[in-house]
Chimera marker file (.cmm) of the C-alpha trace (Angstrom):
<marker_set name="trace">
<marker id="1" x="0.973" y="-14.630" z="46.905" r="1" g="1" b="0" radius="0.5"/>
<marker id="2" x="-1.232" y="-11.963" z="45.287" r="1" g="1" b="0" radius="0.5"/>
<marker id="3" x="-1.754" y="-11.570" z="41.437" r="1" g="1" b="0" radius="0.5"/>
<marker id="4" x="0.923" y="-9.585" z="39.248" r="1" g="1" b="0" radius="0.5"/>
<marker id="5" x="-0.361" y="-5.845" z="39.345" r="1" g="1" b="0" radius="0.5"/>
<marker id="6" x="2.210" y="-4.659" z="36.257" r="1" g="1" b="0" radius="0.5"/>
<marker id="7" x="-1.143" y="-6.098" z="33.585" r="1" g="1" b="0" radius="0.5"/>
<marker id="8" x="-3.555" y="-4.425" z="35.357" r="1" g="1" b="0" radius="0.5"/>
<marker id="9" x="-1.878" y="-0.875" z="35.430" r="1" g="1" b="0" radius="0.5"/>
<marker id="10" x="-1.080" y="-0.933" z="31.738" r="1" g="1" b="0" radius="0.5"/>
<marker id="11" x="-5.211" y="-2.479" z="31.544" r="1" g="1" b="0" radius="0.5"/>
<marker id="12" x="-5.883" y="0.727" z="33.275" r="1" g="1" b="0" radius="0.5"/>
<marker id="13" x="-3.899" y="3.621" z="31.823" r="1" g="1" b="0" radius="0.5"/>
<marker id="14" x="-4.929" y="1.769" z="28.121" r="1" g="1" b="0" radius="0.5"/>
<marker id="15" x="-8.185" y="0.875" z="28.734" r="1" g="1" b="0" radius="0.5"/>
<marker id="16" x="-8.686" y="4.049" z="30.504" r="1" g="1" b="0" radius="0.5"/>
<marker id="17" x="-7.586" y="6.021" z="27.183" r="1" g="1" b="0" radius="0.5"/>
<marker id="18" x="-9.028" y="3.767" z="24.852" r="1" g="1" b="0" radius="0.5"/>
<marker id="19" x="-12.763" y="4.366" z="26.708" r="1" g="1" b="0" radius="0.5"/>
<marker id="20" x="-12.544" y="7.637" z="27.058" r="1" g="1" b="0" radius="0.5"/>
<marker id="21" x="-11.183" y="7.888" z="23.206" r="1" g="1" b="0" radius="0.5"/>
<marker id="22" x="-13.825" y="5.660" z="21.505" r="1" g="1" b="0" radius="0.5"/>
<marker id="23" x="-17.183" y="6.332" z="23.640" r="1" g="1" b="0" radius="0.5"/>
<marker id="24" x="-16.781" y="9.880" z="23.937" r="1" g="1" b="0" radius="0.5"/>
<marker id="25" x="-16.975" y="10.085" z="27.494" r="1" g="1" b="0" radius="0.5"/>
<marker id="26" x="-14.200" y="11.202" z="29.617" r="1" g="1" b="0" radius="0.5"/>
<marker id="27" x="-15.725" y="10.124" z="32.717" r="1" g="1" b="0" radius="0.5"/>
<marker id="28" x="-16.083" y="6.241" z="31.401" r="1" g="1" b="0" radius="0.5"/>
<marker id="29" x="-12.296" y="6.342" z="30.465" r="1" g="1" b="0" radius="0.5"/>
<marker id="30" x="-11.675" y="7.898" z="34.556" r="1" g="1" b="0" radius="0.5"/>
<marker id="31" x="-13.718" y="5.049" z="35.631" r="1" g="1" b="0" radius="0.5"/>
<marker id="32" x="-11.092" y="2.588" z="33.807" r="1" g="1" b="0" radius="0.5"/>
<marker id="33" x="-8.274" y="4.265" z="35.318" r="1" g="1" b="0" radius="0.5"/>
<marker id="34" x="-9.987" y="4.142" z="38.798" r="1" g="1" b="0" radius="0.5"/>
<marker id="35" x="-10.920" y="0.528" z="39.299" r="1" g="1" b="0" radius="0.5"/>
<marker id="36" x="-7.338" y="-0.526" z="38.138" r="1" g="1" b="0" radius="0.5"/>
<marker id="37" x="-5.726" y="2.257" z="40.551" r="1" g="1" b="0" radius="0.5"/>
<marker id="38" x="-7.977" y="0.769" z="43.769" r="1" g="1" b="0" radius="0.5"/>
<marker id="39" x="-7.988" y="-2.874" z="42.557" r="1" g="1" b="0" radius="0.5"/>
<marker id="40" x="-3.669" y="-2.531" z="42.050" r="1" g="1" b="0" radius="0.5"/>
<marker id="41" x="-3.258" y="-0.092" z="45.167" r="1" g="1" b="0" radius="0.5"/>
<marker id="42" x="-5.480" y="-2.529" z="47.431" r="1" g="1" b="0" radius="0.5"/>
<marker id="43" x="-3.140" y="-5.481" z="45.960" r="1" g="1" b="0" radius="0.5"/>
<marker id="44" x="0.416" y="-3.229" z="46.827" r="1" g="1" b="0" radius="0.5"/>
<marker id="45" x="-1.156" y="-2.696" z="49.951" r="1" g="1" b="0" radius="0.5"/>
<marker id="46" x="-1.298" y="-6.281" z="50.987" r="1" g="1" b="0" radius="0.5"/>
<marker id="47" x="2.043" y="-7.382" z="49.593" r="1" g="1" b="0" radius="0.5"/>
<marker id="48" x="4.366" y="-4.483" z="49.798" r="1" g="1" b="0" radius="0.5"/>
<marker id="49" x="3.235" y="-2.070" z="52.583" r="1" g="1" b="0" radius="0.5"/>
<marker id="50" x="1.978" y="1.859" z="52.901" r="1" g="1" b="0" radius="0.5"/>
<marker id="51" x="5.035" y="2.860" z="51.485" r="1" g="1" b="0" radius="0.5"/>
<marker id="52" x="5.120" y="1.145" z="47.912" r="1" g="1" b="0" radius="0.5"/>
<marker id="53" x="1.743" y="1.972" z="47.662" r="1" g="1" b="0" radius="0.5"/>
<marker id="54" x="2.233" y="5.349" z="47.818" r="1" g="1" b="0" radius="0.5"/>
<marker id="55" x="5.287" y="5.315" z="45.664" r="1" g="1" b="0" radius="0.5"/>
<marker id="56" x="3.152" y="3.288" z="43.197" r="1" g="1" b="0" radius="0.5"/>
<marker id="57" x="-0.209" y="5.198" z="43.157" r="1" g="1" b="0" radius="0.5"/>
<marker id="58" x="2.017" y="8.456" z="42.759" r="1" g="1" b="0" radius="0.5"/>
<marker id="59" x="3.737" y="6.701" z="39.424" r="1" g="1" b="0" radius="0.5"/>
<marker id="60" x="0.442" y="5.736" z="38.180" r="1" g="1" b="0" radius="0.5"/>
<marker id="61" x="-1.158" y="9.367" z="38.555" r="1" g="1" b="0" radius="0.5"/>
<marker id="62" x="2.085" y="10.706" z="37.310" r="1" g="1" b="0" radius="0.5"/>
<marker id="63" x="1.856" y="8.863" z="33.934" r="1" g="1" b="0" radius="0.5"/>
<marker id="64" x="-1.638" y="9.613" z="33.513" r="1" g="1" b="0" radius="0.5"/>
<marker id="65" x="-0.850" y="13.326" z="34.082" r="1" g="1" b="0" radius="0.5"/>
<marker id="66" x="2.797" y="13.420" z="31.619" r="1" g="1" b="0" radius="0.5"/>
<marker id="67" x="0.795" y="11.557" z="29.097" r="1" g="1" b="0" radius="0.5"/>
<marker id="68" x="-0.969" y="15.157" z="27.935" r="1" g="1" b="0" radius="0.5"/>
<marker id="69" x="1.592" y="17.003" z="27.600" r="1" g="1" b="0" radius="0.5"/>
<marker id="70" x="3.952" y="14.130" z="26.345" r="1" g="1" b="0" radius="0.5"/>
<marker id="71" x="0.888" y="13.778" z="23.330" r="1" g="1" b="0" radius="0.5"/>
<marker id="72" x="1.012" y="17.118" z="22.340" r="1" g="1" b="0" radius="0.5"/>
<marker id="73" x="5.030" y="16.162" z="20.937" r="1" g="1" b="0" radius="0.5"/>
<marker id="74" x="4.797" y="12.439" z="20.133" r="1" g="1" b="0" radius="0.5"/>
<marker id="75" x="0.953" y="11.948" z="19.436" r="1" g="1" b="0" radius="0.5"/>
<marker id="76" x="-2.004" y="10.604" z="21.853" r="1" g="1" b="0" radius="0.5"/>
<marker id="77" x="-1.047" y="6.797" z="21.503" r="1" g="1" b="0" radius="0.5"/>
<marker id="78" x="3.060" y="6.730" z="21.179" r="1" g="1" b="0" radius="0.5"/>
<marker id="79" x="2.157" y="9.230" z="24.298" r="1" g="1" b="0" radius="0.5"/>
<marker id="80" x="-0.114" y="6.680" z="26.694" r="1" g="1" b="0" radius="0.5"/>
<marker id="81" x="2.590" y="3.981" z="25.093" r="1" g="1" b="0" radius="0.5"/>
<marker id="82" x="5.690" y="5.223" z="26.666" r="1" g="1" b="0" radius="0.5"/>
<marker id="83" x="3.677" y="6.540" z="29.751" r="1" g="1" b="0" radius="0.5"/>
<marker id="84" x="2.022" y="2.883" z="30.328" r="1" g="1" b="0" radius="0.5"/>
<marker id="85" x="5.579" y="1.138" z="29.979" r="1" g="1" b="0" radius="0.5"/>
<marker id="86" x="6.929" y="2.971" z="32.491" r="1" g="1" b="0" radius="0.5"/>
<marker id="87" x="4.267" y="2.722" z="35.117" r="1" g="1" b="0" radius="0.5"/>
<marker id="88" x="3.871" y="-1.045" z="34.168" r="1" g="1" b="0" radius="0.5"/>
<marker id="89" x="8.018" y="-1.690" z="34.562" r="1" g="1" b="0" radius="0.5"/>
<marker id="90" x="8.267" y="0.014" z="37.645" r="1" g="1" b="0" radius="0.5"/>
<marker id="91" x="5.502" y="-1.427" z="39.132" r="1" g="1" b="0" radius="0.5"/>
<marker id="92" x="7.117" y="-4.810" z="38.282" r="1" g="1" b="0" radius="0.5"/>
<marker id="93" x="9.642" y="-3.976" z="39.623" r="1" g="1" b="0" radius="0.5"/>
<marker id="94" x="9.202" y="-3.010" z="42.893" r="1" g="1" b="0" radius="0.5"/>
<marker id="95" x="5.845" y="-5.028" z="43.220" r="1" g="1" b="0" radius="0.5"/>
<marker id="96" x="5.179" y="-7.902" z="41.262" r="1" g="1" b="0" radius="0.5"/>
<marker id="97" x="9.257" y="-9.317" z="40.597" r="1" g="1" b="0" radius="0.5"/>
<marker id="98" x="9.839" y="-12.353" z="42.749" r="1" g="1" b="0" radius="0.5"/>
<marker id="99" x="12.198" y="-12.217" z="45.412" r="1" g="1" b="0" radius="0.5"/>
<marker id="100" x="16.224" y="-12.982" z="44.021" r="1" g="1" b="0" radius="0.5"/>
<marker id="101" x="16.861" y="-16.445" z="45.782" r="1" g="1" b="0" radius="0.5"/>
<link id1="1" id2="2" r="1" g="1" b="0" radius="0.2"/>
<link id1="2" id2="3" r="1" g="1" b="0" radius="0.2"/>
<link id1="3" id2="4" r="1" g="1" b="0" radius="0.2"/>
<link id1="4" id2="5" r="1" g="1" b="0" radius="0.2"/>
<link id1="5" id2="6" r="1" g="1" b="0" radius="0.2"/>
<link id1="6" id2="7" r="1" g="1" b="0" radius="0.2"/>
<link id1="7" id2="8" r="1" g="1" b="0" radius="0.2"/>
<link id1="8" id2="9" r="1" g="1" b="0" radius="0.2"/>
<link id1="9" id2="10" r="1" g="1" b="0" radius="0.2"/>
<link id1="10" id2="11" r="1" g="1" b="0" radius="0.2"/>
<link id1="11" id2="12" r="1" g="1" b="0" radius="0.2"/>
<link id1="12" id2="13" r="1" g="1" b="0" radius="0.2"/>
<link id1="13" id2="14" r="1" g="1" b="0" radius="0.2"/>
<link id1="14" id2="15" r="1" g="1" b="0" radius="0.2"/>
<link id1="15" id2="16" r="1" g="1" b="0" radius="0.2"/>
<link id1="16" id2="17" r="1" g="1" b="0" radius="0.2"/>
<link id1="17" id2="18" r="1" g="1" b="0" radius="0.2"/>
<link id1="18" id2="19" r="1" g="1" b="0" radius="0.2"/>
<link id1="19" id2="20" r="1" g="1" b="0" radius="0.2"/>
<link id1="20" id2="21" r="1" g="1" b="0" radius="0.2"/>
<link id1="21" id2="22" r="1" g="1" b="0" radius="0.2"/>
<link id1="22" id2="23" r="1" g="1" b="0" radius="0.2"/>
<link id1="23" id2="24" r="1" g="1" b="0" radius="0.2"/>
<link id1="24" id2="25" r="1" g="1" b="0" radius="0.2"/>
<link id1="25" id2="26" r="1" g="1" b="0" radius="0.2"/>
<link id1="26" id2="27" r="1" g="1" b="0" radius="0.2"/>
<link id1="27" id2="28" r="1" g="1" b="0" radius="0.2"/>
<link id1="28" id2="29" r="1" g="1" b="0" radius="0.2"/>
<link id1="29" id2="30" r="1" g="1" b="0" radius="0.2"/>
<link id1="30" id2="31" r="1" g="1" b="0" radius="0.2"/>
<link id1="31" id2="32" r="1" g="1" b="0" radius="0.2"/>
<link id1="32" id2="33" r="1" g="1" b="0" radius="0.2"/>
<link id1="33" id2="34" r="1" g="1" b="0" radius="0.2"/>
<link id1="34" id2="35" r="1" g="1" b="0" radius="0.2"/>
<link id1="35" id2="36" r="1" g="1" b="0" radius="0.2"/>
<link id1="36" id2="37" r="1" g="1" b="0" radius="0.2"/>
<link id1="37" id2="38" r="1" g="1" b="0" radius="0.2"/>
<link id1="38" id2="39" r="1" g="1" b="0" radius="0.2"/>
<link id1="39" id2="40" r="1" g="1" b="0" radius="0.2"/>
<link id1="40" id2="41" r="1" g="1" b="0" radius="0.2"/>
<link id1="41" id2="42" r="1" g="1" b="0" radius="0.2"/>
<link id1="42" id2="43" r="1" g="1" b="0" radius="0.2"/>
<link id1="43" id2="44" r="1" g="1" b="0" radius="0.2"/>
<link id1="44" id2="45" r="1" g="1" b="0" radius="0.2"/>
<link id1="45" id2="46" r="1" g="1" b="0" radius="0.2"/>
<link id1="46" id2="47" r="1" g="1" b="0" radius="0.2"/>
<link id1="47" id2="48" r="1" g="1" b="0" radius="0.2"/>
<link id1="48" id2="49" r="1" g="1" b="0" radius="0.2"/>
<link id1="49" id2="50" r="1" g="1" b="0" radius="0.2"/>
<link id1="50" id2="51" r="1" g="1" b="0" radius="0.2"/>
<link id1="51" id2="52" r="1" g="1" b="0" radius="0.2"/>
<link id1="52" id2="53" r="1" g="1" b="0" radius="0.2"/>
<link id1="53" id2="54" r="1" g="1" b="0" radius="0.2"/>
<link id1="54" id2="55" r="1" g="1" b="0" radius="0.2"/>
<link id1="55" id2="56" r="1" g="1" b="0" radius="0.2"/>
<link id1="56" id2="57" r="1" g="1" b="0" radius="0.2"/>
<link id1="57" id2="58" r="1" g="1" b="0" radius="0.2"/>
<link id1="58" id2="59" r="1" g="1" b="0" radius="0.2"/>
<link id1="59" id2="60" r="1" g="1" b="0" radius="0.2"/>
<link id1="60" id2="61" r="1" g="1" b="0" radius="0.2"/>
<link id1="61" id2="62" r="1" g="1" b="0" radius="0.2"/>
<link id1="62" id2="63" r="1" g="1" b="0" radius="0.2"/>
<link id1="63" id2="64" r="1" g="1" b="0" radius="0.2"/>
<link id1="64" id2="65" r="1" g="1" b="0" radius="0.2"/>
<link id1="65" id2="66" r="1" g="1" b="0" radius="0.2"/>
<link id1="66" id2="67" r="1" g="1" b="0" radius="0.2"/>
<link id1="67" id2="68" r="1" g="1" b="0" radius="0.2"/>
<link id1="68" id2="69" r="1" g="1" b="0" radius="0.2"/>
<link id1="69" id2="70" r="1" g="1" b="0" radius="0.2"/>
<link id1="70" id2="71" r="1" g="1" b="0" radius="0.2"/>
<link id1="71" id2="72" r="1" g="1" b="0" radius="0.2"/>
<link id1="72" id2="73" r="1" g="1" b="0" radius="0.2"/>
<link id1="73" id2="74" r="1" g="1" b="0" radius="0.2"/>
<link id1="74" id2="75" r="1" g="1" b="0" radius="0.2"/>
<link id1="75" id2="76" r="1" g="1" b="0" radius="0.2"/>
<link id1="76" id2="77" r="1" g="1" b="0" radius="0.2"/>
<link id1="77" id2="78" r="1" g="1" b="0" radius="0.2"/>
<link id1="78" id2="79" r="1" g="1" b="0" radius="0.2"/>
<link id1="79" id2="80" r="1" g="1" b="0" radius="0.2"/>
<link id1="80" id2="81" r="1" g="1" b="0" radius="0.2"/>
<link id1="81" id2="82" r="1" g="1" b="0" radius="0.2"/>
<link id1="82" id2="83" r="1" g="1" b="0" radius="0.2"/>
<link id1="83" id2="84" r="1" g="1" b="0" radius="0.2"/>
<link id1="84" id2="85" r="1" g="1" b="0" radius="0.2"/>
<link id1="85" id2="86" r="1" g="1" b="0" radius="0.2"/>
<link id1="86" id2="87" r="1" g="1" b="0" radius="0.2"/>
<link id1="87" id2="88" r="1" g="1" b="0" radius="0.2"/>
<link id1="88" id2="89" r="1" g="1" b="0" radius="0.2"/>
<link id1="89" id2="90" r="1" g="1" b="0" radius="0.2"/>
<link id1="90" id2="91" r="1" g="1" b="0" radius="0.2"/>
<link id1="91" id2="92" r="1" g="1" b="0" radius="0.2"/>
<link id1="92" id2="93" r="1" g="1" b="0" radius="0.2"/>
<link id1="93" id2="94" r="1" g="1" b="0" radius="0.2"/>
<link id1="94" id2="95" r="1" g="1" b="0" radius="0.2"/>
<link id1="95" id2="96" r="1" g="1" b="0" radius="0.2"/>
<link id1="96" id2="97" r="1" g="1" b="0" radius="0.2"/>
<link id1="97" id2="98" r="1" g="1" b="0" radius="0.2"/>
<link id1="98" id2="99" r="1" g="1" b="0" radius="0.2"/>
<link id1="99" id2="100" r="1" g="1" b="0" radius="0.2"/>
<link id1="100" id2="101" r="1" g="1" b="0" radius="0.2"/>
</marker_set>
């Protein structure tokens, strides 16, 4: 069984926002997003296949992207908020739930 991938995609698209916020550096707050995109896509890889992977990775780059424009009508953190539940619940979903028995 691999770990659950949902924490580590809301670590990334938070931490990722939060680092690039509060040191200034755009590149740090990339970095964030980056290890938690390879470390979860490596991770979806292994337990779901090339397919889910894709589907995933394209979520998480999705919410990253919608979260700009989304800020510019609800604000930078209800924006990366809503963006991060999203990307977390579907990655549950299709990735992390257990199998129905």
């Amino acid at each position: 069984m691999t770990s659950p991938t949902a924490p580590v995609v809301a670590a990334g698209l938070l931490g990722g926002y939060s680092l690039a916020r509060y040191s200034g550096r755009r590149e740090l707050g990339g970095g964030g997003l980056g290890g938690a995109a390879a470390w979860s896509g490596r991770s979806w890889w292994a337990s779901s296949g090339p397919g889910a992977t894709a589907g995933l990775l394209a979520v998480y780059v999705a919410a990253f992207g919608l979260s700009h424009p989304l800020a510019r009508r609800l604000g930078a953190w209800p924006s990366v908020g809503v963006v991060t539940a999203v990307a977390a619940g579907t990655t549950y979903v299709v990735a992390d739930r257990p199998a129905s028995r």
